[in-house]
RODREN-288539 format. One line per field, with one value per atom (N, C-alpha, C, O): residue number from 1; residue in three letters; atom name; y, z, x. Coordinates in steps of 0.05 Angstrom, whole numbers, plus 5000, padded with zeros to 4 digits. Each point is the difference from the previous one (the first is absolute). Example, Ala and Ser with C-alpha at 12.3 -4.5 7.8 and 13.67 -1.06 7.14 Angstrom:
BEGIN
fivex: 1	1	1	1	2	2	2	2 .
loti: ala	ala	ala	ala	ser	ser	ser	ser .
guza: N	CA	C	O	N	CA	C	O .
v: 4886	5024	5024	5000	5021	5024	5022	5022 .
w: 5156	5000	5000	5013	4973	5001	5014	5004 .
u: 5264	4982	5018	5021	4972	5016	4985	5010 .
***
This chain:
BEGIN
fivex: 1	1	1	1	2	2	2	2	3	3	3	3	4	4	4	4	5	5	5	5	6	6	6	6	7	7	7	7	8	8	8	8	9	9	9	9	10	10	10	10	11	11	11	11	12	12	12	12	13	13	13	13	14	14	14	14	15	15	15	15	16	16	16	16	17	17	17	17	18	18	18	18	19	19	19	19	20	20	20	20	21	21	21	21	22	22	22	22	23	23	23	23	24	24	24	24	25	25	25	25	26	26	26	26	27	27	27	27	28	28	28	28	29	29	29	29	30	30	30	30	31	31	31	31	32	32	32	32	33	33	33	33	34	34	34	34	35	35	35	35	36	36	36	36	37	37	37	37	38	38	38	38	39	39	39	39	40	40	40	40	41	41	41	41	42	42	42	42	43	43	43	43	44	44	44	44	45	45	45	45	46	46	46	46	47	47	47	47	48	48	48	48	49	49	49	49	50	50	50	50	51	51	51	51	52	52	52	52	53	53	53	53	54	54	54	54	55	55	55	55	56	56	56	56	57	57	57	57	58	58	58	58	59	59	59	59	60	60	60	60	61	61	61	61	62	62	62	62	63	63	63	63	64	64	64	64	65	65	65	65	66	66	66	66	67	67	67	67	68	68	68	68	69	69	69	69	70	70	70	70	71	71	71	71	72	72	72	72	73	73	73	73	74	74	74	74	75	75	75	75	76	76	76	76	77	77	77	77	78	78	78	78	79	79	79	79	80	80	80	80	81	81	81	81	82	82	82	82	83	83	83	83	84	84	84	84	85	85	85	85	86	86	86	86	87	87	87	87	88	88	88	88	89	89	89	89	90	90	90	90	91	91	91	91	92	92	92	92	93	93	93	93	94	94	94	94	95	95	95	95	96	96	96	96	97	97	97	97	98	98	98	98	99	99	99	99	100	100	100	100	101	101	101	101	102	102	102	102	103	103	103	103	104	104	104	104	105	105	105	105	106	106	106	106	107	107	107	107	108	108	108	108	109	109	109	109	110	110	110	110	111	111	111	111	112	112	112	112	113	113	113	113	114	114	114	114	115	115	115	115	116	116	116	116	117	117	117	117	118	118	118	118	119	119	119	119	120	120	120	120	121	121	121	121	122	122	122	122	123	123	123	123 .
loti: unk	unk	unk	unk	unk	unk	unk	unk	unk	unk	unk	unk	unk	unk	unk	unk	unk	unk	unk	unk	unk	unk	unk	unk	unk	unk	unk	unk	unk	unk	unk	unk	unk	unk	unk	unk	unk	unk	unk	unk	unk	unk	unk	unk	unk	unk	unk	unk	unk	unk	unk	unk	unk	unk	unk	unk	unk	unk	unk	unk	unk	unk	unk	unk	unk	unk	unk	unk	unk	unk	unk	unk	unk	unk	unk	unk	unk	unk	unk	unk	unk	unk	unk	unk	unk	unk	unk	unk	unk	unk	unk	unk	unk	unk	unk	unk	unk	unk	unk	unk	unk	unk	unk	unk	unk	unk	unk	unk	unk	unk	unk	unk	unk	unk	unk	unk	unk	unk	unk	unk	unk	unk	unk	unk	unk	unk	unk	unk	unk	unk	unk	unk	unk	unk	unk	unk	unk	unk	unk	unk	unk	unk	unk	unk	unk	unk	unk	unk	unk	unk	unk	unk	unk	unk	unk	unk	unk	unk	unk	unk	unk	unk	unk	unk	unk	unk	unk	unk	unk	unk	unk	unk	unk	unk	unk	unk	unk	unk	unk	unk	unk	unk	unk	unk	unk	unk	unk	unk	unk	unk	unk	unk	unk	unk	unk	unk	unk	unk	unk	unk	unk	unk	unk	unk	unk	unk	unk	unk	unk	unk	unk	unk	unk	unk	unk	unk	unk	unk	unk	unk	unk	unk	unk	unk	unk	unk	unk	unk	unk	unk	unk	unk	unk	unk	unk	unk	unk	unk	unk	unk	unk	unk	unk	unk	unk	unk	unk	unk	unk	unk	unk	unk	unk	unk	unk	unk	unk	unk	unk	unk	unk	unk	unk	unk	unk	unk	unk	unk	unk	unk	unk	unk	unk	unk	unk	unk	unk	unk	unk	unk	unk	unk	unk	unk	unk	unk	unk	unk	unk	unk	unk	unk	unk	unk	unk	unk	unk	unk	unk	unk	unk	unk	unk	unk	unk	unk	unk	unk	unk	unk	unk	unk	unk	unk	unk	unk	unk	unk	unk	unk	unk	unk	unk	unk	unk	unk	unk	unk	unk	unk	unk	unk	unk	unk	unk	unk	unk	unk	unk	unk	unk	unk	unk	unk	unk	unk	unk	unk	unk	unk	unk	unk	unk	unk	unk	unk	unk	unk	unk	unk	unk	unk	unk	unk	unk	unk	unk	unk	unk	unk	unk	unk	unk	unk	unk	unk	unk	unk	unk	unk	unk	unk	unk	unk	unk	unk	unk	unk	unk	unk	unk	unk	unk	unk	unk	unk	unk	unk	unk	unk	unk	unk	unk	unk	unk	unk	unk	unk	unk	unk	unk	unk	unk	unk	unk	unk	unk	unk	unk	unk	unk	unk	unk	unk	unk	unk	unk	unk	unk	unk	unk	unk	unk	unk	unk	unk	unk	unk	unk	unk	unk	unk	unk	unk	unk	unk	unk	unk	unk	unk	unk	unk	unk	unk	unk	unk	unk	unk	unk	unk	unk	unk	unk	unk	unk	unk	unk	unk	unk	unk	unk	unk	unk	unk	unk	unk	unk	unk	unk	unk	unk	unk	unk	unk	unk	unk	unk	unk	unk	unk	unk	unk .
guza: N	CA	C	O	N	CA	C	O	N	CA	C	O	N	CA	C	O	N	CA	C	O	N	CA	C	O	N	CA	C	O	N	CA	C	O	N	CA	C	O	N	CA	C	O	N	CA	C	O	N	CA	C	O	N	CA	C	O	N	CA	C	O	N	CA	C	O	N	CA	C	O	N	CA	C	O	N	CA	C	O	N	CA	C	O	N	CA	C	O	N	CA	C	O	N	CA	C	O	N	CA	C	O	N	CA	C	O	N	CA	C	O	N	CA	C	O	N	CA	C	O	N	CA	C	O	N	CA	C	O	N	CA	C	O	N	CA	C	O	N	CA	C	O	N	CA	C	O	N	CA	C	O	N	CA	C	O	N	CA	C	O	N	CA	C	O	N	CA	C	O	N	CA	C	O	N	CA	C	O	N	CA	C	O	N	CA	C	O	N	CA	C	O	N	CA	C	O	N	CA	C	O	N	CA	C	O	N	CA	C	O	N	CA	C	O	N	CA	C	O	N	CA	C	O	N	CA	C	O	N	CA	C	O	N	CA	C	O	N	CA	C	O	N	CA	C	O	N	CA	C	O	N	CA	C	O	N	CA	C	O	N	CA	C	O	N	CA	C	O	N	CA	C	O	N	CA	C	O	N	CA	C	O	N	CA	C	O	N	CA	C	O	N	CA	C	O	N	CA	C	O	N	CA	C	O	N	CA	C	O	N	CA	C	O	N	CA	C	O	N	CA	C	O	N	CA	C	O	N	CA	C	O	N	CA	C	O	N	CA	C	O	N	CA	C	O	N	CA	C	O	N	CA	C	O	N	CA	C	O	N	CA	C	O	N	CA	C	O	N	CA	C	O	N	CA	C	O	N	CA	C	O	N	CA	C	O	N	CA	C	O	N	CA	C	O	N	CA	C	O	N	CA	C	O	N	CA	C	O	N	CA	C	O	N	CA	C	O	N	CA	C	O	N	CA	C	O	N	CA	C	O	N	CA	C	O	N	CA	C	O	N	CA	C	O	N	CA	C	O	N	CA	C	O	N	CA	C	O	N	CA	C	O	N	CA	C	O	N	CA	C	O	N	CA	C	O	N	CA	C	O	N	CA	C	O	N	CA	C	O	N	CA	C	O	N	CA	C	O	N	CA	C	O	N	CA	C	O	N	CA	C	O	N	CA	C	O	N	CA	C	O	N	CA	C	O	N	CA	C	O	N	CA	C	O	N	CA	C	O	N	CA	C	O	N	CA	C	O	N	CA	C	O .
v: 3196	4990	4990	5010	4969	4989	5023	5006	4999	5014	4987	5014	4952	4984	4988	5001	4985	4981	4982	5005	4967	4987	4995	5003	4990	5003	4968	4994	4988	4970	4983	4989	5003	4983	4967	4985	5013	4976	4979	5006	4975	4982	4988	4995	5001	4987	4987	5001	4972	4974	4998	5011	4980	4993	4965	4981	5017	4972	5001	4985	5026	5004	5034	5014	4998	5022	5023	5019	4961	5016	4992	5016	4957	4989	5011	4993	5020	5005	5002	5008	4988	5020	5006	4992	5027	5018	4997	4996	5007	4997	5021	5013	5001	5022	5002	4992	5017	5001	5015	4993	5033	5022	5025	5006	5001	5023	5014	4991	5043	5019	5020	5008	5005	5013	5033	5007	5014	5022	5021	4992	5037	5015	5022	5011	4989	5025	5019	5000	5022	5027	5022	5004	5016	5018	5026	5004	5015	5029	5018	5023	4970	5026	5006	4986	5049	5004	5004	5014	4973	4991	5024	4992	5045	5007	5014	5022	4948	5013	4980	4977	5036	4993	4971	4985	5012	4977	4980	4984	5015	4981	4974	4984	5006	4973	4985	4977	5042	4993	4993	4983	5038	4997	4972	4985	5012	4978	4972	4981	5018	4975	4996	4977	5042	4998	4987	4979	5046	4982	4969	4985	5007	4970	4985	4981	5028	4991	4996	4980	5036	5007	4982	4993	5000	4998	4960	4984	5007	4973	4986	4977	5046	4992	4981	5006	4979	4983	4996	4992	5012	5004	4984	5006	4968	4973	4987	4999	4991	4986	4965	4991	4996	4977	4980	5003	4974	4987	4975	4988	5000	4960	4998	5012	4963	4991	4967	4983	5013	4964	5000	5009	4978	4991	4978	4993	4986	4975	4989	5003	4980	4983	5013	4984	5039	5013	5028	5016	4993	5026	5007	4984	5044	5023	4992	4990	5016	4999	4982	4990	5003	4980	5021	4984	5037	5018	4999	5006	4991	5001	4971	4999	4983	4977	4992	4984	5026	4995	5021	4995	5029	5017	4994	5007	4976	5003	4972	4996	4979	4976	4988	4992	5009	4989	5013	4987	5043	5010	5004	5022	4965	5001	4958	4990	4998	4974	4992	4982	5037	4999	5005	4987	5037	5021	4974	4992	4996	4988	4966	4986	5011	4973	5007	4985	5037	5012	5000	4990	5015	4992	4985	5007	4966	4972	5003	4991	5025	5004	4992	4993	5007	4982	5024	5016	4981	5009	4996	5016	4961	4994	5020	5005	5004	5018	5029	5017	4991	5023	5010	4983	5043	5000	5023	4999	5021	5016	5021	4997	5021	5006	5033	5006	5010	5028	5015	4996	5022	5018	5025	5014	4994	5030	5012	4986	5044	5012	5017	5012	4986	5019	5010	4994	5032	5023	4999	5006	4984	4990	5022	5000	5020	5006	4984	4982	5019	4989	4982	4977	5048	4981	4978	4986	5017	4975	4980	4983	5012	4974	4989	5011	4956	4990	4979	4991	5001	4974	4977	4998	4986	4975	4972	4988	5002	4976	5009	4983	5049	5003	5017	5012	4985	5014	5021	5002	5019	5022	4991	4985	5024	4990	5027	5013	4994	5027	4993	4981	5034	5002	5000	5012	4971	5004	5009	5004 .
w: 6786	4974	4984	5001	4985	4985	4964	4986	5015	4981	4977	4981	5014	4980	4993	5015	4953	4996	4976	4987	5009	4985	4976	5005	4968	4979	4994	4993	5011	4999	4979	5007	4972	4983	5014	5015	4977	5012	4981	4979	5030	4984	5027	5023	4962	5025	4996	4985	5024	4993	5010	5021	4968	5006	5006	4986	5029	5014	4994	4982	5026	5003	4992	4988	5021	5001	5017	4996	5029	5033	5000	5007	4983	5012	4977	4977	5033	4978	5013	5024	4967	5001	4986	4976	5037	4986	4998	5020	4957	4986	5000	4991	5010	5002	4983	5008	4975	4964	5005	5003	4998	4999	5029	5005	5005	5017	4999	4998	5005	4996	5020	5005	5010	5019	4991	4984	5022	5006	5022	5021	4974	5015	4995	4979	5051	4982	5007	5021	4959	4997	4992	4979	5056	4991	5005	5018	4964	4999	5014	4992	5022	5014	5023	5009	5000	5017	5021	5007	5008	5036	5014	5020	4975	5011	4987	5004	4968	4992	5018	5006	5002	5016	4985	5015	4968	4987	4993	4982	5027	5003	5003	4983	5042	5008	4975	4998	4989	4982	4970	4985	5013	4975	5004	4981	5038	5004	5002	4997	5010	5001	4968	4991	4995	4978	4981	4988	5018	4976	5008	4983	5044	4999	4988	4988	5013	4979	4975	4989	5001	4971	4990	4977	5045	4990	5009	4986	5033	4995	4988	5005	4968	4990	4973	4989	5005	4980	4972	4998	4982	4974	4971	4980	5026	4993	5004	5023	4953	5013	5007	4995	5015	5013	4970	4984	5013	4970	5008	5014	4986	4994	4980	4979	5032	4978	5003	4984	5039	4996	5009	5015	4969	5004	4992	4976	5053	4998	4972	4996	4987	5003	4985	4991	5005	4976	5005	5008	4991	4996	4975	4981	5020	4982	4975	4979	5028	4977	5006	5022	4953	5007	5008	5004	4998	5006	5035	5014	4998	5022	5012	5022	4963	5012	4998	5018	4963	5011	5016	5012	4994	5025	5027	5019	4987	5025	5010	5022	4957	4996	5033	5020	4978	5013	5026	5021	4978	5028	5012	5011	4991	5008	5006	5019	4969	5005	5025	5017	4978	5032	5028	5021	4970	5025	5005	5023	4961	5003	5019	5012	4980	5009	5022	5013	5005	5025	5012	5021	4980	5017	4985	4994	5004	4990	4985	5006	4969	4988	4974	4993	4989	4965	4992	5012	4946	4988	4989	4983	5025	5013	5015	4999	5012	5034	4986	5015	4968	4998	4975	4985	5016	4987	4976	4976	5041	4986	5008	5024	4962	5008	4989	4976	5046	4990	5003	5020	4957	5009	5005	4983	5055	4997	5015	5013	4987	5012	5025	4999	5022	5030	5003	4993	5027	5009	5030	5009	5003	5028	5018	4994	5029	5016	5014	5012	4990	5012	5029	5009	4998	5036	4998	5018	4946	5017	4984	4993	4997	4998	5024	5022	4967	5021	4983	4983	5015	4990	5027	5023	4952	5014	4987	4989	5011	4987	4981	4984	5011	4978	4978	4979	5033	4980	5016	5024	4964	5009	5004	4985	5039	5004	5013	5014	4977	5012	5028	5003	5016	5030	5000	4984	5038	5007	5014	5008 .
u: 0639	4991	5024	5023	4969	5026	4997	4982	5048	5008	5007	5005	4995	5005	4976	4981	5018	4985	5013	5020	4958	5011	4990	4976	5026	4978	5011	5023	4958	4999	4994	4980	5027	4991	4991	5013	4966	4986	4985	4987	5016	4977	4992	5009	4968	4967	4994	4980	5030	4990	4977	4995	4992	4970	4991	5007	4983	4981	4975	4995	4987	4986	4990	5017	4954	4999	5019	5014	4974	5016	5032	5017	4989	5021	5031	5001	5016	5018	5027	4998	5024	5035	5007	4999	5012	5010	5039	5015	4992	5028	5013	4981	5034	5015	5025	5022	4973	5022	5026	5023	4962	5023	4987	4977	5045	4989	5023	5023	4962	5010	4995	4977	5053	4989	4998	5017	4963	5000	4995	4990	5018	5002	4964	4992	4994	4981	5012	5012	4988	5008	4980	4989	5007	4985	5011	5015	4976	5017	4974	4997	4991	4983	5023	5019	4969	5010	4993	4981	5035	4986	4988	4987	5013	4981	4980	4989	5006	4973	4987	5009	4967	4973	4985	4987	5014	4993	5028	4996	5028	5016	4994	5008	4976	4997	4976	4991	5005	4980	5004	4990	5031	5010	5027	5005	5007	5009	4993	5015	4957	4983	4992	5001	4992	4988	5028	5003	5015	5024	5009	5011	4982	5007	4987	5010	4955	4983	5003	4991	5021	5006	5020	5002	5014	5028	4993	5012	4975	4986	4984	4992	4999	4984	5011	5021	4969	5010	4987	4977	5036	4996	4995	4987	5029	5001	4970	4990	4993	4980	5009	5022	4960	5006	4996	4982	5042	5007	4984	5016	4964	5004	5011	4998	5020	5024	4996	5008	4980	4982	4968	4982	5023	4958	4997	4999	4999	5000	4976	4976	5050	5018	5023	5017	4986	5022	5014	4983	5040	5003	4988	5000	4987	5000	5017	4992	5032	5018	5020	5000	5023	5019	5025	5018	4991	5014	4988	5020	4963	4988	5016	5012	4985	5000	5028	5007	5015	5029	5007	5021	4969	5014	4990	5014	4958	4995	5003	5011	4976	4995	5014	4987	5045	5013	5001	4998	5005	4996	4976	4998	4983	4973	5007	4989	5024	4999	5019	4998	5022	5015	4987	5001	4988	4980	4983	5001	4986	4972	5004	4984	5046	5008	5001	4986	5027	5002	4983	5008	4963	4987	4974	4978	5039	4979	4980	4978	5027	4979	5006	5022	4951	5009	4986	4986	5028	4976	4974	4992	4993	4976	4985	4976	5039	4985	5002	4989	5018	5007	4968	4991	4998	4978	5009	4996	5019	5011	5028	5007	5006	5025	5004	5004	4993	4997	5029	5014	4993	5023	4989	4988	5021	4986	5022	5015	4990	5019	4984	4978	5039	4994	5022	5023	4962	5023	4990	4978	5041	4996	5022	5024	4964	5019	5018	4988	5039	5018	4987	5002	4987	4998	4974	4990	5001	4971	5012	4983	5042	5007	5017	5005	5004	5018	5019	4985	5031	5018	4997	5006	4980	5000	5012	4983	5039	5012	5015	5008	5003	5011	4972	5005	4970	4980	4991	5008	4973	4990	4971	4988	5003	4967	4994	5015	4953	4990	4988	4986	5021	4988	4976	4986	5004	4968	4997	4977 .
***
């Protein structure tokens, strides 16, 4: 079992309903930490549960665009430009875009991967 995880700031570009990418802001690595002791009889349990606990995420999910506008203009000079880089990367306008969510994940270490310099979750 992996002993790390990552707590991910993301925005979700949106296309469509189905169709989206995902941007990756800030990431943050952690350690889970559990204090049961290994010969209580419910160990493997209370260890599954605190990973639960400890992946669970607290932040609810922000729209900060909703085609044709950000939310706010504080929205639109912090992301405006880095969402216009990301988006030029793979041939896309803001035309195509319907909407743009900020949500945070706590991803174990081993089900991501770096690909190009970005983090993408394993399938």
């Amino acid at each position: 079992m992996c002993d790390s995880y990552f707590t991910l700031t993301l925005l979700n570009i949106y296309y469509n309903e189905t169709e989206y990418l995902h941007l990756v802001l800030e990431n943050k690595e952690g350690r889970f930490h559990c204090y049961a002791d290994e010969d209580d009889l419910l160990y493997e349990q209370r260890i599954l549960e605190n990973r639960k606990r400890t992946l669970e995420v607290y932040t609810k999910p922000i729209i900060i665009y909703d085609k044709p506008n950000f939310n706010k203009p504080l929205c639109e000079t912090k992301y405006k430009a880095i969402v216009e880089k990301f988006i030029t990367e793979y041939d896309k306008k803001w035309d195509d875009i319907t909407q743009i969510i900020k949500v945070e994940e706590k991803i174990e270490a081993n089900k991501l991967k770096v690909v190009n310099g970005r983090y993408q979750i394993k399938k």
